[in-house]
PDB file as gemmi writes it, atoms N, CA and C in Angstrom:
CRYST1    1.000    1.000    1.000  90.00  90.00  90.00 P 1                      
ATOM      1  N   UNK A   1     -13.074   8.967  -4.107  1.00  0.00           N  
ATOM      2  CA  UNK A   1     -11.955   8.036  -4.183  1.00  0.00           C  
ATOM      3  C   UNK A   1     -10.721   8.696  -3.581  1.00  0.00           C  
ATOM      4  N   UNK A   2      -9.801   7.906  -2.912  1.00  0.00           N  
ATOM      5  CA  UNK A   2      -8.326   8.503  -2.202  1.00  0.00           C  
ATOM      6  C   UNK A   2      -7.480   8.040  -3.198  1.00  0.00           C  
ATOM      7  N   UNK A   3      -6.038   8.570  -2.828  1.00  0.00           N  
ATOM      8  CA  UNK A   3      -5.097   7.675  -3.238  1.00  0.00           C  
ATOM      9  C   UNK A   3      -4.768   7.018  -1.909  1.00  0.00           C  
ATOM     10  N   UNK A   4      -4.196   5.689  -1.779  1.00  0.00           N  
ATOM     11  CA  UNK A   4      -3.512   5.343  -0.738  1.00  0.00           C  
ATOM     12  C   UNK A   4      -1.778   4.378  -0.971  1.00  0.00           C  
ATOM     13  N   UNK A   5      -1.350   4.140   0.136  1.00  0.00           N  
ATOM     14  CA  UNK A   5      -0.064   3.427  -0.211  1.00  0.00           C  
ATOM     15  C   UNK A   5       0.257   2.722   0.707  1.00  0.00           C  
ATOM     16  N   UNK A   6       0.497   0.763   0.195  1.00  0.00           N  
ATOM     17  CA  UNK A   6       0.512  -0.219   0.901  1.00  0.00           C  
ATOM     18  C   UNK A   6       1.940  -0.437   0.819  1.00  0.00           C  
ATOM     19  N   UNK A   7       2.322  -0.390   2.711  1.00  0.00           N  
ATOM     20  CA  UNK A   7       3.448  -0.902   2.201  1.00  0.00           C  
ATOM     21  C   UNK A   7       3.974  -2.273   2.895  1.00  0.00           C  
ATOM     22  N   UNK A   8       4.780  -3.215   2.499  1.00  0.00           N  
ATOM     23  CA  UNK A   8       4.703  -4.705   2.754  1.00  0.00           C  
ATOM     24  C   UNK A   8       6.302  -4.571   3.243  1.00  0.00           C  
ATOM     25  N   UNK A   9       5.986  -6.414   3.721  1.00  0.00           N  
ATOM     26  CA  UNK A   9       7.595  -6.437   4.406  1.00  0.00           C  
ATOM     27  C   UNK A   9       8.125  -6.954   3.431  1.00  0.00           C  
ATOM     28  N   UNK A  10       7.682  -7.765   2.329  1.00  0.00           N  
ATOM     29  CA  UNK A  10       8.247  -8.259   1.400  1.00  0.00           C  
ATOM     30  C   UNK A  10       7.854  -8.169  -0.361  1.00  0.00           C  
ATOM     31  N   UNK A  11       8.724  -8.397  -0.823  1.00  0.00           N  
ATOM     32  CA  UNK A  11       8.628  -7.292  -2.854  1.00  0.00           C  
ATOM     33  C   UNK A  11       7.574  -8.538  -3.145  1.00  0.00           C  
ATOM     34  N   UNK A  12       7.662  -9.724  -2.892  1.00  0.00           N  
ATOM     35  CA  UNK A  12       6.396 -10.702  -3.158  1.00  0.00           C  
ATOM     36  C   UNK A  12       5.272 -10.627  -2.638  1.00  0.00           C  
ATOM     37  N   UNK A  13       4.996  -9.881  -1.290  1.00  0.00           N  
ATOM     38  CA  UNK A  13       4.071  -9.635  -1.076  1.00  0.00           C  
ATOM     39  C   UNK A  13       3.093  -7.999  -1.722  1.00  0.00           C  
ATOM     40  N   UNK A  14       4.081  -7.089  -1.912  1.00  0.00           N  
ATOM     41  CA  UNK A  14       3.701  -5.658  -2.627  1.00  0.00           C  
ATOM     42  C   UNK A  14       3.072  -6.808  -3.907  1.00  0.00           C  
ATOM     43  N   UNK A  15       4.400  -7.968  -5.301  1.00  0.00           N  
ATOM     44  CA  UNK A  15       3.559  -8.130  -6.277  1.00  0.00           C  
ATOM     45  C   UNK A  15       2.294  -8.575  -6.152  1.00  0.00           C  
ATOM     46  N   UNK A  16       1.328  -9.287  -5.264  1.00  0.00           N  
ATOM     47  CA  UNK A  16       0.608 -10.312  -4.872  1.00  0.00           C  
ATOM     48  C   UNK A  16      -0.455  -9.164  -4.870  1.00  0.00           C  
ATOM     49  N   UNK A  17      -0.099  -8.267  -3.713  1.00  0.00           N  
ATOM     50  CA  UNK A  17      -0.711  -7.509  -3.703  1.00  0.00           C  
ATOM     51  C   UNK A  17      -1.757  -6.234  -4.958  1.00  0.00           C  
ATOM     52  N   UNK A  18      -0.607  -5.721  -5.861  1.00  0.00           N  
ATOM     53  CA  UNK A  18      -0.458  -5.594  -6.968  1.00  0.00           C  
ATOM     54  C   UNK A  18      -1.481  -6.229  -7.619  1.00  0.00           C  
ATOM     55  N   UNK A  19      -1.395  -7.493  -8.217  1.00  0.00           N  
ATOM     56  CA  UNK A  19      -1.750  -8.260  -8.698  1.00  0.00           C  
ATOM     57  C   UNK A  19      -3.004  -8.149  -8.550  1.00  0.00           C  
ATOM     58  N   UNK A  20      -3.958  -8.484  -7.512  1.00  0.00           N  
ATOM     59  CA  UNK A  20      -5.050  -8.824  -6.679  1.00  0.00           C  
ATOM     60  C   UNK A  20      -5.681  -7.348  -7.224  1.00  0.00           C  
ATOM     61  N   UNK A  21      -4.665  -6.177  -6.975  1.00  0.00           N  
ATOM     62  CA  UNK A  21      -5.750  -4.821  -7.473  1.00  0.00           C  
ATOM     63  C   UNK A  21      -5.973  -4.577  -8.794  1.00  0.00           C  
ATOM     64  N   UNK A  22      -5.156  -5.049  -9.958  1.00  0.00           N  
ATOM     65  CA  UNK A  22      -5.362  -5.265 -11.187  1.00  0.00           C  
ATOM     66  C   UNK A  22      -6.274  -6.057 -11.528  1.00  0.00           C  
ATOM     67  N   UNK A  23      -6.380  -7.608 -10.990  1.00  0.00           N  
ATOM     68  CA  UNK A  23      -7.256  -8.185 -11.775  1.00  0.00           C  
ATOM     69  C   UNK A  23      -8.555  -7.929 -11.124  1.00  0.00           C  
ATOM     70  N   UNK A  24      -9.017  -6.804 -10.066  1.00  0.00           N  
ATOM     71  CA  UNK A  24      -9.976  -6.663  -9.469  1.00  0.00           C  
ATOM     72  C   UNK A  24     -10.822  -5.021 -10.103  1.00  0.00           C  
ATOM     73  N   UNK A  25      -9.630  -4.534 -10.681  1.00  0.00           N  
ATOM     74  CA  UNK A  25     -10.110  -3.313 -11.302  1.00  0.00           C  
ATOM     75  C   UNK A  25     -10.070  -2.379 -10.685  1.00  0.00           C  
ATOM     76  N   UNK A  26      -8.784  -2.443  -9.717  1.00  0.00           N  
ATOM     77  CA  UNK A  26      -8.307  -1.511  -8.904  1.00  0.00           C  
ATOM     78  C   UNK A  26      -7.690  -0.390  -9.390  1.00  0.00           C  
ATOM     79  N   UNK A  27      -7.181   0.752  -9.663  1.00  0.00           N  
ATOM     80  CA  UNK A  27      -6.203   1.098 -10.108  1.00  0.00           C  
ATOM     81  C   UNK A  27      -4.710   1.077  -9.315  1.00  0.00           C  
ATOM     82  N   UNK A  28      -4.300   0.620  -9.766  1.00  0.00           N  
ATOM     83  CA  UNK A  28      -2.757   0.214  -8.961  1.00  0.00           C  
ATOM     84  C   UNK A  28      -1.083   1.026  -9.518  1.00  0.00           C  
ATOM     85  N   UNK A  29      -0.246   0.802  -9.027  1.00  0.00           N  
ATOM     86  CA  UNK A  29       0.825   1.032  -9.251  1.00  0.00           C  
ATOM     87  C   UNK A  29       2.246   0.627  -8.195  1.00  0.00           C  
ATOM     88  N   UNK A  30       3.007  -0.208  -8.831  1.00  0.00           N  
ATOM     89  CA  UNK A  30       4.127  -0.605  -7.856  1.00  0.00           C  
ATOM     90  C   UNK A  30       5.013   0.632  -8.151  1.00  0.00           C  
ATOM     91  N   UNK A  31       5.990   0.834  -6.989  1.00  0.00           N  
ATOM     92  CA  UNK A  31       6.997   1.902  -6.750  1.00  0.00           C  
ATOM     93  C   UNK A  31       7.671   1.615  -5.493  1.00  0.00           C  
ATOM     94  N   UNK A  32       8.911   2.677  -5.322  1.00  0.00           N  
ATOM     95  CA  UNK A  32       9.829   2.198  -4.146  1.00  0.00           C  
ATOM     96  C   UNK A  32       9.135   3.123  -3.308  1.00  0.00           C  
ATOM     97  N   UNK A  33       9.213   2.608  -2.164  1.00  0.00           N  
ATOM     98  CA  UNK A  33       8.460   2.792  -0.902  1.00  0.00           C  
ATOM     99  C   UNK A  33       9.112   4.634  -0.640  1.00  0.00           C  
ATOM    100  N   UNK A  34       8.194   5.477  -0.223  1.00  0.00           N  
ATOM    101  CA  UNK A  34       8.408   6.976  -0.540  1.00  0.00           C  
ATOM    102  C   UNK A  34       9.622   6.604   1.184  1.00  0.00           C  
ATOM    103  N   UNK A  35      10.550   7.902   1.295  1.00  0.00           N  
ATOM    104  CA  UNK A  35      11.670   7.745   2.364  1.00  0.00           C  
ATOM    105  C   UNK A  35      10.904   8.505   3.567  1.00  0.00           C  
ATOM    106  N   UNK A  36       9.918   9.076   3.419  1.00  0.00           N  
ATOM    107  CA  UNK A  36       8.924   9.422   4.391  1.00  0.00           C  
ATOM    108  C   UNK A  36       7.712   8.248   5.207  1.00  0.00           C  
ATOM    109  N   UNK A  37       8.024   7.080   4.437  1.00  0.00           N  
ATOM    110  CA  UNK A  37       7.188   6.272   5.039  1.00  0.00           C  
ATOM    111  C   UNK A  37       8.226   5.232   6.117  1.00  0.00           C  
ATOM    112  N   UNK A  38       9.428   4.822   5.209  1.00  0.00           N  
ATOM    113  CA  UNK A  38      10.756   3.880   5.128  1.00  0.00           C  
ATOM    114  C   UNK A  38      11.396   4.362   4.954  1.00  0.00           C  
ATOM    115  N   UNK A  39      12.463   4.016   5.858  1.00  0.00           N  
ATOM    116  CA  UNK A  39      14.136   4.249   5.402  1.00  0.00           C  
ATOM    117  C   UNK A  39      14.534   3.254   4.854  1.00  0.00           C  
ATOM    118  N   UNK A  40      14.120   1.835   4.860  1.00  0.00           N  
ATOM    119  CA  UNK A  40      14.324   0.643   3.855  1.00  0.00           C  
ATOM    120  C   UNK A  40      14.358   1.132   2.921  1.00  0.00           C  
ATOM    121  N   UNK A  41      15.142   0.016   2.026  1.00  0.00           N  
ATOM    122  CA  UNK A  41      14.743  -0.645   0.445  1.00  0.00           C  
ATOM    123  C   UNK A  41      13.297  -1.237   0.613  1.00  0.00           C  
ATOM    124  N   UNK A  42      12.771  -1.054  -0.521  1.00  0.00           N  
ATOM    125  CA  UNK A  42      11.126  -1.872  -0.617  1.00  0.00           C  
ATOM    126  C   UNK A  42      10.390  -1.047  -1.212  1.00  0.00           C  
ATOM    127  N   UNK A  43       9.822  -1.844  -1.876  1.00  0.00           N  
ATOM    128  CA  UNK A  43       8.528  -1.882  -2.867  1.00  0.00           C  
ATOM    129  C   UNK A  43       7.238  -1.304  -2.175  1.00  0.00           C  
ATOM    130  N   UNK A  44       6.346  -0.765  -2.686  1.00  0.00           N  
ATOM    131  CA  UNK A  44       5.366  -0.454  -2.155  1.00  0.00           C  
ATOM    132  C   UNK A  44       3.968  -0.062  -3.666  1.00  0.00           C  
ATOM    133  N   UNK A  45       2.876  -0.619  -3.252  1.00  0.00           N  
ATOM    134  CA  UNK A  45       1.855  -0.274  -3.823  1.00  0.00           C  
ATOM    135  C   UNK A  45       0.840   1.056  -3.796  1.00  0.00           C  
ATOM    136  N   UNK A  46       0.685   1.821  -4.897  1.00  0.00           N  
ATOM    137  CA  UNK A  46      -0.243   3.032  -4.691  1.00  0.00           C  
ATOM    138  C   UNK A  46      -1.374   2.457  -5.518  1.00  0.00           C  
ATOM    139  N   UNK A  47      -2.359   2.775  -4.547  1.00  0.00           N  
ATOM    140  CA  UNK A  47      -3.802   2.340  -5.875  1.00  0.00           C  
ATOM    141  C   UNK A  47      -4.969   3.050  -5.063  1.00  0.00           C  
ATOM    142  N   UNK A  48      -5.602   3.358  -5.689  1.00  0.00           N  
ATOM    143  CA  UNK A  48      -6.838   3.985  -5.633  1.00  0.00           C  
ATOM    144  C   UNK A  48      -8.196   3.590  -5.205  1.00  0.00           C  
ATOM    145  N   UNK A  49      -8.936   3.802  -3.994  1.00  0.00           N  
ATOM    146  CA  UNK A  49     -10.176   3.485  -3.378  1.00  0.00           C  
ATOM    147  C   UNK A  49     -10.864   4.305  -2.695  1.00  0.00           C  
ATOM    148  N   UNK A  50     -11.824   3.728  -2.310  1.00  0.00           N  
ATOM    149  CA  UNK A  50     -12.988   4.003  -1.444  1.00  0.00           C  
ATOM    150  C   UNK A  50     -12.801   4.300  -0.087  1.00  0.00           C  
ATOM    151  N   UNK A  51     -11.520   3.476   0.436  1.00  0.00           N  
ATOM    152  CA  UNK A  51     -11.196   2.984   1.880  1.00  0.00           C  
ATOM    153  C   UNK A  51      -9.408   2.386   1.748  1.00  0.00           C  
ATOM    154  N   UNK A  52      -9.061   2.460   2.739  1.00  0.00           N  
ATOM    155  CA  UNK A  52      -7.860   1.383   2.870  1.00  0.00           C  
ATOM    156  C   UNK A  52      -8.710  -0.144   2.777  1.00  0.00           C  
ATOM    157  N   UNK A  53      -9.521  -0.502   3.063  1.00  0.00           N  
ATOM    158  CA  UNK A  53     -10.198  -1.721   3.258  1.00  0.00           C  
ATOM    159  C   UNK A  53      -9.578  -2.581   2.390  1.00  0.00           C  
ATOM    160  N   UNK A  54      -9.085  -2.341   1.061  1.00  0.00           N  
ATOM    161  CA  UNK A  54      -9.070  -2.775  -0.117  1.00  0.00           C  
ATOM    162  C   UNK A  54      -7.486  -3.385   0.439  1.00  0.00           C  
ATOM    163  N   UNK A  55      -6.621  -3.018   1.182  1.00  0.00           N  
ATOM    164  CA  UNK A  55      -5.843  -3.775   1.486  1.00  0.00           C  
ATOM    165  C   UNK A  55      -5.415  -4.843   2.987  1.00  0.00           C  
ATOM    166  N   UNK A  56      -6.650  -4.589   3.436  1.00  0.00           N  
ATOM    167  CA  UNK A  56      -6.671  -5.652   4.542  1.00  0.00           C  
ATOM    168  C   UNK A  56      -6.958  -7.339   4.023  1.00  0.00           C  
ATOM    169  N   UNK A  57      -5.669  -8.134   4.864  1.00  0.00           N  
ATOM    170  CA  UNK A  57      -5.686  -9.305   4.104  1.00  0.00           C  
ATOM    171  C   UNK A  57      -4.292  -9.653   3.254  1.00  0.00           C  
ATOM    172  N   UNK A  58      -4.077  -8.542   2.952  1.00  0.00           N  
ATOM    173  CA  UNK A  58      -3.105  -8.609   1.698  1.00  0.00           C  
ATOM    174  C   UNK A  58      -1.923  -9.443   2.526  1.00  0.00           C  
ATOM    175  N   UNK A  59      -1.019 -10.275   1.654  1.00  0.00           N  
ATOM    176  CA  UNK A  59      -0.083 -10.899   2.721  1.00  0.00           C  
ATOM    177  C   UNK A  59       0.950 -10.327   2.584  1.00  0.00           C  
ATOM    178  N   UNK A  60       1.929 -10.474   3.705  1.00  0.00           N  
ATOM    179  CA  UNK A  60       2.985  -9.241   4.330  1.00  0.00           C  
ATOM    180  C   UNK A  60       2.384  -8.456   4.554  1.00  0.00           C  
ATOM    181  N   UNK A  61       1.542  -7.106   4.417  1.00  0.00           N  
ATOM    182  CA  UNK A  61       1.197  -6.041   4.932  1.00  0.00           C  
ATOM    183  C   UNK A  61       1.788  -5.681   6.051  1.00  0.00           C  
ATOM    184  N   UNK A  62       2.843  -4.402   5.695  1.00  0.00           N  
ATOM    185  CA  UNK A  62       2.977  -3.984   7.146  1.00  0.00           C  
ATOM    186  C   UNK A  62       2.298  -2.351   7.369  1.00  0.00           C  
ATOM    187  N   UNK A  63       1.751  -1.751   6.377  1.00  0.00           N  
ATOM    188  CA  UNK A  63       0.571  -1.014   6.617  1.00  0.00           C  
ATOM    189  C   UNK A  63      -0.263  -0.002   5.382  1.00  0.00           C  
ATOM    190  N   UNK A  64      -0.962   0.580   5.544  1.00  0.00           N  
ATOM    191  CA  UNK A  64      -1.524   1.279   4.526  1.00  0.00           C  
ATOM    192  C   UNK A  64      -1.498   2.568   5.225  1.00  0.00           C  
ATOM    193  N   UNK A  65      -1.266   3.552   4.342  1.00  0.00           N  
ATOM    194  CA  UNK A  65      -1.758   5.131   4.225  1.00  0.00           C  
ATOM    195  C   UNK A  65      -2.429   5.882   3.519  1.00  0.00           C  
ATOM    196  N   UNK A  66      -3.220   6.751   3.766  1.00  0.00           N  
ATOM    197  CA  UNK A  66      -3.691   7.774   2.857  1.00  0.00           C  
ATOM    198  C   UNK A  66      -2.729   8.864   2.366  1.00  0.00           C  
ATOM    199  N   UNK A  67      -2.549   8.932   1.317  1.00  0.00           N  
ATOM    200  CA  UNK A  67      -1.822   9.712   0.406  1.00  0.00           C  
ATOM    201  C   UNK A  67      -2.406  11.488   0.635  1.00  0.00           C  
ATOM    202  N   UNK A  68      -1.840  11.851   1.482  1.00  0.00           N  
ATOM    203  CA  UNK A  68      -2.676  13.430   1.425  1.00  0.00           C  
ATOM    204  C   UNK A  68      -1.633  14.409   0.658  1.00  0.00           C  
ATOM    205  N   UNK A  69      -2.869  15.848  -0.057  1.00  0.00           N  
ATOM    206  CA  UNK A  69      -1.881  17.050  -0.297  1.00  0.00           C  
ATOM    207  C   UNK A  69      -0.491  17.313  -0.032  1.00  0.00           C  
ATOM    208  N   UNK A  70       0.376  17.662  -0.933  1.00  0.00           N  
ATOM    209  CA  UNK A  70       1.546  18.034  -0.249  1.00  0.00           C  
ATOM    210  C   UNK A  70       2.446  16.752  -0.563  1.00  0.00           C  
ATOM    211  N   UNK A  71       1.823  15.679  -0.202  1.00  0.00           N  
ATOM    212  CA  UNK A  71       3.543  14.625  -0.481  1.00  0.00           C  
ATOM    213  C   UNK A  71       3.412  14.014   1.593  1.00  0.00           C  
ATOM    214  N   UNK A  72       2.057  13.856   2.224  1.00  0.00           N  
ATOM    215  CA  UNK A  72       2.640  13.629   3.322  1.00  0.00           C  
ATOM    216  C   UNK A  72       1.165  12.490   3.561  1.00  0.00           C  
ATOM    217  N   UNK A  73       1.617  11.688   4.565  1.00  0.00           N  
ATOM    218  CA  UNK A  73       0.880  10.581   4.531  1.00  0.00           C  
ATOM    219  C   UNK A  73       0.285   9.919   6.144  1.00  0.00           C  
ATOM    220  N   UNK A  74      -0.835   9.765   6.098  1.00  0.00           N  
ATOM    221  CA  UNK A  74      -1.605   9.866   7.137  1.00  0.00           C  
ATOM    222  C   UNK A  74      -1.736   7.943   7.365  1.00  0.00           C  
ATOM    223  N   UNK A  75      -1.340   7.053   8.841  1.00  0.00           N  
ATOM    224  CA  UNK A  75      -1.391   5.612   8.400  1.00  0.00           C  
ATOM    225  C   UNK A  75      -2.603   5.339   8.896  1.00  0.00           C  
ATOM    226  N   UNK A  76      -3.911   4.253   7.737  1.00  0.00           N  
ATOM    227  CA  UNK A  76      -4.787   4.205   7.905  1.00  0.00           C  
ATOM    228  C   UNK A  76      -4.883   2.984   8.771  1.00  0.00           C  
ATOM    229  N   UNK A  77      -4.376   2.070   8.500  1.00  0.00           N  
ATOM    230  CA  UNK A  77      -4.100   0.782   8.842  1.00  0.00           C  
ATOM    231  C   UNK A  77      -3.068  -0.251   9.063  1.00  0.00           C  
ATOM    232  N   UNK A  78      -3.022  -0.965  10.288  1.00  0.00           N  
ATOM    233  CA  UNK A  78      -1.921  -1.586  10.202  1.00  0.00           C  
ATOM    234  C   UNK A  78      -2.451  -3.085  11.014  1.00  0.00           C  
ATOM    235  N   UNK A  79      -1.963  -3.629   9.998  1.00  0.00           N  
ATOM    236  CA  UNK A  79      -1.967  -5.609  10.987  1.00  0.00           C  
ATOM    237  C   UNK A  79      -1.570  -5.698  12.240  1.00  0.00           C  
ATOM    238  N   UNK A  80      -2.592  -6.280  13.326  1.00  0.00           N  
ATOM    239  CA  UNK A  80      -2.221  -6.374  14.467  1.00  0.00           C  
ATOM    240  C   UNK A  80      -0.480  -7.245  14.804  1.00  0.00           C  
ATOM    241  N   UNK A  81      -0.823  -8.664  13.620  1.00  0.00           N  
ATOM    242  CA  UNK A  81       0.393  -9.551  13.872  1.00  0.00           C  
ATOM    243  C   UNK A  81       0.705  -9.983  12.473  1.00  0.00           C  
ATOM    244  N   UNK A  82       2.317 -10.589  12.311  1.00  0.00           N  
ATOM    245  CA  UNK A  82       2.284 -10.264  10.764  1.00  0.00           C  
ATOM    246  C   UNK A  82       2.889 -12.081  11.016  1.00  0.00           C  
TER     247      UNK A  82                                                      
END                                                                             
């Protein structure tokens, strides 16, 4: 299992998102988007998988990362068009 971190263009789309990994038995967690990913304000989801896979689909998505050692973050995925 990784950690990873979704981050969206919009705080309704992080809850939605959120949401979807809770009632799926994801492990999840909302938080403000780390200043290494964004210099924005914004919300962002950390939850735990197999794959980024788990957030393709999600609406807003503007991308996912793998959470590596250290505090630094590798981007797994990103929506062609949003």
């Amino acid at each position: 299992m990784n950690d990873y971190a979704a981050t969206f263009h919009t705080g309704y789309g992080a809850m939605k998102f959120y949401e979807r990994c809770v009632s799926g038995g994801t492990p999840a967690r909302l938080s403000p988007v780390p200043r290494k990913l964004s210099s924005s304000c914004g919300t962002c989801v950390f939850f735990t998988a197999d794959s980024p896979e788990r957030a393709r689909g999600a609406d807003d998505l503007e991308a996912c990362y793998l959470a590596l050692p250290g505090g630094d973050y590798q981007k797994e995925y990103e929506p062609r068009e949003r």
